[in-house]
Steps between C-alpha positions, in 0.01 A plus 500: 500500500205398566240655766373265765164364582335671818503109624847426436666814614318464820666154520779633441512744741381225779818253368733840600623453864584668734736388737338588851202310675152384316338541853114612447459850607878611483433756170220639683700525859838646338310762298308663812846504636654698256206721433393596867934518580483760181208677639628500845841662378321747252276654858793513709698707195217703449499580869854597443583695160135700499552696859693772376266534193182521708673745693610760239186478368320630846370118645612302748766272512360226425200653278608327199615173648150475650322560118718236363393239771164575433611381146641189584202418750268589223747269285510217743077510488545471129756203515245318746171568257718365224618175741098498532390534146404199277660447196185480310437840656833639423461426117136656486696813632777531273369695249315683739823616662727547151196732414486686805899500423427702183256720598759613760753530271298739254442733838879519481429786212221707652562798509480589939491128571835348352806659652837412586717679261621833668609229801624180340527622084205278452146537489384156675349585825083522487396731830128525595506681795645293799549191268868465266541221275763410281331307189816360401473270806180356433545458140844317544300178738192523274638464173734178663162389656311545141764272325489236717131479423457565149872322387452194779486174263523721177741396229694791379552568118729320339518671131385807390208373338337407895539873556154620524321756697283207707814355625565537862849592471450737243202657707722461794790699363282769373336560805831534658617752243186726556660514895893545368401754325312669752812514754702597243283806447468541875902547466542216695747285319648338793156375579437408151809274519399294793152521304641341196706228673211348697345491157750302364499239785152460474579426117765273608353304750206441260696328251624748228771433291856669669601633162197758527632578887849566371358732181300747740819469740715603235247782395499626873864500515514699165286735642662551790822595329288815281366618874870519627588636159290750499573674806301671776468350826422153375831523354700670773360134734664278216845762553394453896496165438853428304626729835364280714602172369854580444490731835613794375191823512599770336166702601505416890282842516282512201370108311676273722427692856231221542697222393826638714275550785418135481838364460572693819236373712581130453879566509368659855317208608804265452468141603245581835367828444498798724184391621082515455410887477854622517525571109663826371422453187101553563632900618410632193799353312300228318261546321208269496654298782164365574370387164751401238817562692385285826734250405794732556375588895449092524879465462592814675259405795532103511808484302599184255323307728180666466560565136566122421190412711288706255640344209476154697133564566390581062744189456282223721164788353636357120586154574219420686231621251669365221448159722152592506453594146630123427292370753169637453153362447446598156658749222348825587611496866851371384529803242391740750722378783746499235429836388469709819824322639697636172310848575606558856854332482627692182391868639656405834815374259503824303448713822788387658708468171479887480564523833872345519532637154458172263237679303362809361284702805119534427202601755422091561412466857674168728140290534410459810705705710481826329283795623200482270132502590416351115756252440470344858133450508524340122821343545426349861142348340710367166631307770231368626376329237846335427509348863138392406657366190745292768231404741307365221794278353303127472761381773404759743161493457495145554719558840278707634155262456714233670658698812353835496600884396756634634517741809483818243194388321303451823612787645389679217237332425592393157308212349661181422599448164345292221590359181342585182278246280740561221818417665338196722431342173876657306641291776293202548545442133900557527 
């Protein structure tokens, strides 16, 4: 099968329709939505399943709830700088940031700075003094950033013999080996996972041949079967797992307390929920109710409804930046639109997968609405620069000139849109 042109696949991807309105502005308008609804319900949980945290460990109530909507603020500063940011300045920067990304995660190992594994059973926290960062964070956006710059309008190999250290997609996939690897030694496998998927997007997006997707699928899936075969508690989460999908724990007190404690909570919540801040679950029963279990107090809290909301929200967060992938000016932001919608929407998938018990539970956050100073900052500027992606979609941009920005931008103060030289003359010329 042969790979497509840059050119052509981008047609291609333009002749795919979607069956909804081509109004100008709509990706950018339905992905605010869905990102500032996310936020919104990610504050008000963290308000909710951190109080009796921050109280066992001597601080207010609300100690922690506060620190974690310092984050989002902090994020929300991040997602306007990246609104803000030129293109042209954003691809000067991408290296920048993929080498700060590194840097970070060598820190991981040093000795006093790196820690994490007494708490978590993995060494990927940096702490330097007040400051905590989790590298896995960064490096996850700026590796997806760094391929849509160096694999944007890049023809992949197609034989063996086109296999050479200069190529972008070989310097690509080494680059993001030298960061697997890295997790993997930080112990962080469920990180690692997400890690590797976002790579393989990227690789998809840009135009590599499915066959080579499918091998390292295949490969990962092989693995996976010698982790639960060798035992230990990677293995006891695959037994969790089988428990959980057939509904039948056999270790309610032991492996599968977690995932039992999970089931319970949405069982509790029913079809309404008993109500915002009236969760049992949070009492010390569930364990990390406010990080990778927050899914569980959504459903016990809000109920179905608020459950389905959540997934409604990453379901208009995909579709929409898959729009604006097809829609964009030029390659690079296509691939990255692309690329960070595949990033966000398959942790949130995995997170709540685990969650109801459809797949095997790993430490892999819910983006967005879980309590993280790291991931929200990153995550909330990642998505940034894919509504920038939207507002710069040619049809937008040309909206804009001829009735103005909308109420956000001038709020905001957010400058209008332009269209590249390139892509003026891409589509001038057909």
């Amino acid at each position: 099968m042969a790979t497509q042109t840059p050119q052509r696949r981008r047609r291609t991807l333009r002749n795919w329709k979607l069956v909804m309105p081509k109004h100008p502005g709509l990706d950018y308008l339905m992905l605010r939505i869905a990102i500032f609804v996310l936020v919104g319900i990610g504050v008000v949980m963290a308000f909710s399943a951190t109080m009796t945290w921050s109280v066992i460990e001597g601080n207010t109530v609300w100690a922690q709830a506060f620190r974690q909507t310092f984050y989002v603020v902090l994020g929300l500063v991040a997602f306007w700088l990246a609104l803000r940011t030129p293109f042209s300045t954003v691809k000067r920067l991408t290296p920048w940031f993929l080498a700060f990304a590194g840097i970070l995660t060598m820190l991981v190992f040093v000795p006093g700075i790196g820690v994490g594994r007494n708490e978590v059973g993995s060494q990927s926290w940096i702490v330097l003094g007040p400051i905590r960062l989790q590298p896995s964070e960064i490096a996850r956006i700026a590796v997806a950033m760094f391929g849509a710059l160096s694999l944007a309008n890049k023809r992949p190999p197609r034989t063996l013999s086109e296999v050479r250290l200069n190529n972008p997609f070989v310097i690509y996939i080494l680059i993001s080996m030298v960061f697997f690897g890295a997790m993997i030694a930080e112990g962080n496998l469920g990180v690692a996972m997400t890690f590797a998927v976002v790579v393989g997007f990227t690789l998809f997006f840009a135009g590599i041949n499915w066959r080579v997707i499918a091998l390292a699928v295949t490969g990962a899936f092989v693995g996976l079967i010698f982790v639960f075969l060798g035992g230990g508690y990677r293995g006891e989460r695959f037994t969790t797992f089988f428990g959980a999908f057939t509904g039948n724990f056999t270790d309610t007190r032991g492996s599968a307390f977690q995932s039992y404690q999970g089931f319970l909570s949405l069982a509790d919540g029913s079809l309404t929920g008993v109500g915002i801040g009236q969760s049992r679950a949070k009492w010390f029963y569930l364990p990390e109710a406010k990080n990778d279990f927050v899914f569980a107090i959504i459903g016990e809290e809000l109920g179905l409804f608020g459950g389905v909301l959540v997934i409604l929200m990453f379901v208009i967060l995909g579709i929409f930046g898959l729009r604006t992938a097809m829609r964009a000016q030029n390659q690079f932001q296509s691939l990255l639109a692309a690329t960070l919608t595949a990033t966000v929407a398959s942790q949130a998938f995995y997170n709540i997968s685990y969650v109801i018990g459809l797949m095997p539970m790993t430490g892999v956050q819910l983006p967005l609405i879980s309590s993280g100073g790291t991931s929200t900052v990153v995550t909330l500027g990642a998505m940034g620069l894919l509504a920038s992606v939207a507002r710069h979609e040619p049809e937008a941009v040309s909206y804009m000139q001829s009735y103005g920005r909308p109420l956000f931008d001038r709020v905001l103060m957010i400058p209008e849109p332009t269209v590249a030289v390139a892509s003026a003359r891409a589509a001038a010329g057909g």
